[in-house]
C-alpha positions as CSV (number, residue, x, y, z in Angstrom):
1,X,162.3,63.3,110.0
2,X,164.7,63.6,112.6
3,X,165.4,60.0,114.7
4,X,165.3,62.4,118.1
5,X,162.4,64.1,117.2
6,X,160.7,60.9,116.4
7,X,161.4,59.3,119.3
8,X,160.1,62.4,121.8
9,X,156.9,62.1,119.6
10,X,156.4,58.8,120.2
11,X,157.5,59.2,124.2
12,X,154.6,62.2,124.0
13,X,152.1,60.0,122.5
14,X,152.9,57.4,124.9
15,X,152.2,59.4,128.2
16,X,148.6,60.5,126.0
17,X,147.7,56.8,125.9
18,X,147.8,56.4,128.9
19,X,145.1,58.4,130.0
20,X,142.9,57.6,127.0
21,X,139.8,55.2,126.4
22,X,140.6,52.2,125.1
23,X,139.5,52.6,121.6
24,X,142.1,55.9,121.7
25,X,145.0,54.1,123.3
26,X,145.1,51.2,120.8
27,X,145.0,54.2,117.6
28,X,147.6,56.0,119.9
29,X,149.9,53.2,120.2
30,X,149.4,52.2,116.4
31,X,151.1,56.1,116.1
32,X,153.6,55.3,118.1
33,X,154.7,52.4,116.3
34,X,155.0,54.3,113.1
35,X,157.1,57.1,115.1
36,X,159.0,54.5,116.6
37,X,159.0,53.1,113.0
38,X,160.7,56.2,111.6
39,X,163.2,56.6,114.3
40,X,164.9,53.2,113.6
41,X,165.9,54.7,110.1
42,X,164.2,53.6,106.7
43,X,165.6,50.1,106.4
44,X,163.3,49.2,109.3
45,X,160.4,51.3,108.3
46,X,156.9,50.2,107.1
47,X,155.5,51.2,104.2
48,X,152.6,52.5,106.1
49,X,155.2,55.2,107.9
50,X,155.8,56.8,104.5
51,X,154.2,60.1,103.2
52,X,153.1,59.2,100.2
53,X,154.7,61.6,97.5
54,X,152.6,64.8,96.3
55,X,153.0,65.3,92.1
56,X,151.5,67.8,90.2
57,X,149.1,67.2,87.6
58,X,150.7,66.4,83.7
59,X,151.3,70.0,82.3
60,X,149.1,68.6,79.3
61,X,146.0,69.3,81.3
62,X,146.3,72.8,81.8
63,X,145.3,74.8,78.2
64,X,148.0,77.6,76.8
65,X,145.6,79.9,76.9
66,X,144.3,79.8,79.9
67,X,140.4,79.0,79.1
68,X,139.2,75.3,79.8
């Protein structure tokens, strides 16, 4: 994602915690820190930031024929 788009996210998500209960603000400001994660560039980025990475399934599962 783009660094200035993460960091107006995270500046968004801010101002909403703000307002929130306190059981919102502390998920809110985990957000944040994964935003704020992903602005600083990969090298500084958690694991936990990451999308993990969508695969199809093995062609091998899938008949020729199309009937299962």
């Amino acid at each position: 994602m783009d660094e200035d788009f993460c960091r107006e996210r995270g500046q968004r998500i801010r101002a909403l915690a703000e307002c929130a209960d306190p059981f919102t603000r502390r998920r809110l400001l985990a957000l944040v820190g994964r935003y704020d994660a992903m602005a600083a560039g990969p090298s500084r980025s958690p694991r936990s930031a990451e999308l993990p990475v969508r695969r199809p399934p093995p062609a091998s599962t899938f008949s020729a024929t199309g009937q299962a």
